[in-house]
C-alpha positions in Angstrom: -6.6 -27.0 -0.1 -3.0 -27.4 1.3 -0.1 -25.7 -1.0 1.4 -28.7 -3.1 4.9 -27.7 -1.8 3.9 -28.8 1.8 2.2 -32.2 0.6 5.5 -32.7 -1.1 7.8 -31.6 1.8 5.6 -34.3 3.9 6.5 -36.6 1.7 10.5 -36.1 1.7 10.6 -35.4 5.3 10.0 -38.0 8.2 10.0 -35.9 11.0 7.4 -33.8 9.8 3.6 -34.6 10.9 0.9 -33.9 8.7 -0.5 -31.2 11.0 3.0 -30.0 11.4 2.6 -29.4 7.4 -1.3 -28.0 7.0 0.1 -25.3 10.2 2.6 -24.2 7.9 0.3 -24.2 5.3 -1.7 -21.9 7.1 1.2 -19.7 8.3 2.3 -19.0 4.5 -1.2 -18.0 4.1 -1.1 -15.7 6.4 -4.3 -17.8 8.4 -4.5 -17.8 11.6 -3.1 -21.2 14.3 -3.1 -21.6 17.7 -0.9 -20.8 20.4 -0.2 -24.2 20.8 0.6 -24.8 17.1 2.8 -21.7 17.0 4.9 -22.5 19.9 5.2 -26.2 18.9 6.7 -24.7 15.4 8.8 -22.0 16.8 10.7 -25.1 18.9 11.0 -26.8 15.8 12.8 -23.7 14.4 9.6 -24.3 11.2 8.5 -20.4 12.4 9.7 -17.3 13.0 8.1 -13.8 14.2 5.4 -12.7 16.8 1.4 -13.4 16.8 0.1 -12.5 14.4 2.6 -12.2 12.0 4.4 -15.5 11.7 6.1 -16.6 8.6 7.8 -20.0 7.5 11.3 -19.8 8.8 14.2 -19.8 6.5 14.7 -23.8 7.1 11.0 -24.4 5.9 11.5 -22.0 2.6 14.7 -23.4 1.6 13.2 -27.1 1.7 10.0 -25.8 -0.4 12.4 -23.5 -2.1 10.0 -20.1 -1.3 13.5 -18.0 -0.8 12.0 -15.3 -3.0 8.7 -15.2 -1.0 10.8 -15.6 2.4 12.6 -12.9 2.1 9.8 -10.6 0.7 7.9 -11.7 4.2 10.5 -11.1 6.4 12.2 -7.7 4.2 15.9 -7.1 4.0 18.6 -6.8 6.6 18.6 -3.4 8.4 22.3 -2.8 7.0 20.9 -3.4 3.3 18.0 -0.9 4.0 20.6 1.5 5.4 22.6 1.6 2.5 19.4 2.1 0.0 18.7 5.0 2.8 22.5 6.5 2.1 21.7 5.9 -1.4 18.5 7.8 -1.8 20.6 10.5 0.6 23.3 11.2 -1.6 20.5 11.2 -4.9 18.7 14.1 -2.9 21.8 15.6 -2.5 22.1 18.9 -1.1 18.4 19.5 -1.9 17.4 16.9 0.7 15.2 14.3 1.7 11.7 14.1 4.2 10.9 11.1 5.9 7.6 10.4 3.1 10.8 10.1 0.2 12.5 7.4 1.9 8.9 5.5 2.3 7.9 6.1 -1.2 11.5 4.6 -2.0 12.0 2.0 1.0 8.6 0.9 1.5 9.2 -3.1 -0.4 11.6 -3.6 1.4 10.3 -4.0 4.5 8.2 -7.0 6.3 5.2 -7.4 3.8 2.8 -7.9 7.2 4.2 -4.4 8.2 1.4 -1.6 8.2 2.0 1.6 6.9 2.4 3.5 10.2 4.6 0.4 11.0 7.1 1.4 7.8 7.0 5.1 8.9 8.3 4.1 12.7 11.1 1.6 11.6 12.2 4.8 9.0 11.6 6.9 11.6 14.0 4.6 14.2 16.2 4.1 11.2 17.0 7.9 10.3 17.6 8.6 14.1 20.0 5.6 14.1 22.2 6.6 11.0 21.8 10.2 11.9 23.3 9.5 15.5 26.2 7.4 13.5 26.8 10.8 11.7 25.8 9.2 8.3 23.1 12.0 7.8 21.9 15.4 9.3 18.9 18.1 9.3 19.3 20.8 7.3 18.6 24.4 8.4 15.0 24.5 8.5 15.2 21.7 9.9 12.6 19.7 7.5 14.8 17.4 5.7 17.8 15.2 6.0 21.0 15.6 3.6 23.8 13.4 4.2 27.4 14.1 5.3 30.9 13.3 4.4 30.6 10.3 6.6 27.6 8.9 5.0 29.4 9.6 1.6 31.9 7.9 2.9 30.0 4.9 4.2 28.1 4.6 1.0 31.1 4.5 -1.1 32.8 1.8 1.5 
């Protein structure tokens, strides 16, 4: 049974097929669609992401008004999940913070389609990044992060 938002969105929009509307149907189901039907809506600009992870682009959730759901597919920014990382950093404070405390914090706001492991590798890339900035550092032991004056700095900017 296709969502009613897409029989109403064929209804207001002429230059959308009815196939063009049970794909995206699909997509927001997370079901699977072709090659062919993926590439014909990522040149419309109606998709976005890789196989198999394809979500209604922005364009298609602000005309079925899905921003909510749009954005928990797709997750936030990176810049918005750094500063809840520099957040959570200067909560640990000097006591520090592992990698497993800034999934059990971050973990909604990434890509709902995203895996577990997935989360723990963009945290992973993300904690490198910011630490390389000089937002955040190891302690001693070498275990946790803590963050720096900078990252205060950045947080509070």
């Amino acid at each position: 049974m296709i969502d009613e938002k897409y029989t109403n969105l064929l209804k207001a929009n002429n230059s959308l097929s009815l196939k063009e509307c049970l794909w995206l149907d699909a997509v927001q189901k997370h079901h699977p669609i072709t090659k062919e039907a993926a590439k014909h809506l990522h040149e419309k600009g109606l998709i976005e992401g890789r196989a198999p992870h394809y979500t209604i682009s922005l364009k298609v959730a602000k005309m079925t008004k899905q921003i909510g759901h749009y954005t928990k597919e797709n997750g936030l920014a990176e810049n918005s999940i750094q500063k809840l990382l520099l957040q959570l950093a200067h909560n640990a404070g000097s006591m520090g913070f592992k990698r497993q405390d800034v999934y059990e914090g971050l973990q909604h706001v990434f890509p709902s389609s995203l895996t577990q492991d997935e989360k723990l590798r963009k945290i992973g890339n993300l904690l490198r990044k910011i630490a390389k900035e000089g937002f955040i550092t190891k302690t001693i032991s070498g275990k946790q992060w803590i963050i720096t004056e900078k990252g205060e700095q950045e947080l509070n900017y």
